[in-house]
Every structure is written in C-alpha cells, then in structure tokens.
C-alpha positions as CSV (number, residue, x, y, z in Angstrom):
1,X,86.4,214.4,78.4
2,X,87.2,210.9,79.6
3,X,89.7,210.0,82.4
4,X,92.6,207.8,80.7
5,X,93.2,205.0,82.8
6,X,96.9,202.7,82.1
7,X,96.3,199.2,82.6
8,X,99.5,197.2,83.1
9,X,99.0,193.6,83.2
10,X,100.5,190.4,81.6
11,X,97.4,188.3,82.1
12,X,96.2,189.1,78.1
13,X,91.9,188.0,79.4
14,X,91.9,189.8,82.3
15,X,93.0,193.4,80.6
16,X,90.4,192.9,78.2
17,X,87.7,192.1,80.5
18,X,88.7,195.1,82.9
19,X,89.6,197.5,79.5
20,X,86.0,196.5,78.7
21,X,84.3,197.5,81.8
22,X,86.6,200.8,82.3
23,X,85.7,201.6,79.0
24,X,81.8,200.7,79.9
25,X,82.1,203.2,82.9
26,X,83.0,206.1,79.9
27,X,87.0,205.6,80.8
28,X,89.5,205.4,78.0
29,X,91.9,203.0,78.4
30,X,95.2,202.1,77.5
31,X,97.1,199.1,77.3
32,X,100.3,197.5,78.3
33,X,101.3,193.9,78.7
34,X,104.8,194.2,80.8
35,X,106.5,196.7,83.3
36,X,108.9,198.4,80.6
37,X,105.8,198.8,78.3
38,X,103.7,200.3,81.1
39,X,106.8,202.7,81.9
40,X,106.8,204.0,78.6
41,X,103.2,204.0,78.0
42,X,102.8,206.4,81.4
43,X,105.4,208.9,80.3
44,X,103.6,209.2,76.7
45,X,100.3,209.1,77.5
46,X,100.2,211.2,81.1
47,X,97.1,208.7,82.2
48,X,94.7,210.1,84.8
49,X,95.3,207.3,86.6
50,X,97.3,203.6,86.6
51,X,96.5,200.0,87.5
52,X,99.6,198.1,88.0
53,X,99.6,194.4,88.4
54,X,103.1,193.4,90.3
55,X,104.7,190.0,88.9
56,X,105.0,191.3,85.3
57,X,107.6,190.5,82.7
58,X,110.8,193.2,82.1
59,X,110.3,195.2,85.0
60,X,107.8,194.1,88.3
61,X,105.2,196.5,89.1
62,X,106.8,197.7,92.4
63,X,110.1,199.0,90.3
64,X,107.6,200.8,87.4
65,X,105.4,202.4,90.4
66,X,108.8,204.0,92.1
67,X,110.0,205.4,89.3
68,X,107.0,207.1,88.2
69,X,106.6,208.0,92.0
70,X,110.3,209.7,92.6
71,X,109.4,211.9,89.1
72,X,108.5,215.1,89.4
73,X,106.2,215.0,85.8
74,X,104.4,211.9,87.3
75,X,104.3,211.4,91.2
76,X,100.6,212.7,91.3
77,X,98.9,210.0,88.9
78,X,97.6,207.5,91.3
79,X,98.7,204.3,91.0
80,X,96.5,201.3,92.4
81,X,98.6,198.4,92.7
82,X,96.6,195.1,91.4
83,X,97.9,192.1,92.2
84,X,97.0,188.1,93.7
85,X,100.0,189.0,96.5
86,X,98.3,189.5,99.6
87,X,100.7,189.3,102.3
88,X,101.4,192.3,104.9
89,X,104.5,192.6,103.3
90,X,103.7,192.9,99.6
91,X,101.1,195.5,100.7
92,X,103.6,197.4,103.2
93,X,106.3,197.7,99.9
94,X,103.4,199.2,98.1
95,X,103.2,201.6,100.4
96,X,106.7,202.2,100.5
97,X,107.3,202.4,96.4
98,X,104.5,205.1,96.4
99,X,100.9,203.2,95.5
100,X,97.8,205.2,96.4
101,X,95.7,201.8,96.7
102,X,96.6,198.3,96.9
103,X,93.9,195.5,95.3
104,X,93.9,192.0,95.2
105,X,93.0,189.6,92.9
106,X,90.3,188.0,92.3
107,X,88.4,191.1,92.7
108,X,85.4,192.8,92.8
109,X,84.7,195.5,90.1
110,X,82.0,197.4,92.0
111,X,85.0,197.9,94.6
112,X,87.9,198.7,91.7
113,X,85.4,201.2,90.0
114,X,84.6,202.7,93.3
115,X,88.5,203.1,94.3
116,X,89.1,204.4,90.9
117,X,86.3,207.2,91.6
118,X,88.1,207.6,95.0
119,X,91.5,208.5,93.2
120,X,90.0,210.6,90.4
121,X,87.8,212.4,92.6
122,X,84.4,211.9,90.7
C-alpha cells in the first residue's frame, strides 16, 4: 500500500512538479494550497508523512506544524518543513514547533526523496 504524503504549499507549479515525482516514486499524494487547508487535510486524511512550506496564506507553516505536533492523534507523522527561509533562526523555530526535518528551497529531489525514506523508514 502506498505511503500518503500531504503536501502544503501555495506555490500552485512547484506542488505539481513535486506531487508528480512523489507520485513517480509509488507515493500517493495529497494536496493543499494554504495552512488552514493543510490543517484540515492532515486531520482527515492521517498522511504517512507532511511537507510543509512556511510563508503560506491563512495559517504559516510553523503555526499548522505545532498544532499537529501538541496532538496526541498526530504528533508522530513527520513533518519536513520546506521552505526558501534559511536563517539559523527559521530553522531553530522548526525545531522548536516540532519539525522532524527542515529543507530549503531550491532543492534537490534526490535529497527530499532520500529524507522522506529517512522519516518513513523504507
């Protein structure tokens, strides 16, 4: 059975580029194009795992990632935070709302795939 993968991010292209190569590596994916959608979308769905970009429209990624991290139902689906931030701080508030993995953009997919075998443990 595949792995369901959440991909939250506003950026329309770069979901369906990624959505296309997830799906490529036999991952089903689901969709969500702003933080309140991805919220809902990971409490209906229970994905196997979640890419969260940060500067997103109705609700950043840090705020989406701590809620699902302080739930009991949800606080072991890894959560890879995706994002063009790169400072020490944005990463060290990833750590602190909960991410298991922090990537930034523009990124490699050999090195996303291979985190996202990482966090599944395949």
């Amino acid at each position: 059975m595949a792995k369901k993968i959440l991909l939250v991010d506003d950026e329309k292209d770069l979901v369906e580029t990624l959505a296309f190569r997830l799906e490529a590596s036999d991952y089903e994916v689901v969709k969500a194009h702003d933080g309140q959608d991805g919220l809902d979308k990971a409490r209906s769905v229970h994905p196997d795992l979640i890419i969260l970009d940060l500067m997103l429209p109705k609700m950043d990624g840090y705020k989406v990632c701590r809620m699902l991290k302080f739930d009991e139902k949800f606080k072991k689906i890894p959560i890879i935070l995706f994002t063009a931030r790169a400072q020490e701080s944005d990463k060290k508030m990833g750590e602190e709302v909960g991410a298991d993995a922090y990537i930034t953009k523009p990124f490699e997919a050999p090195v996303l795939l291979a985190k996202i075998k990482e966090l599944l443990g395949e």
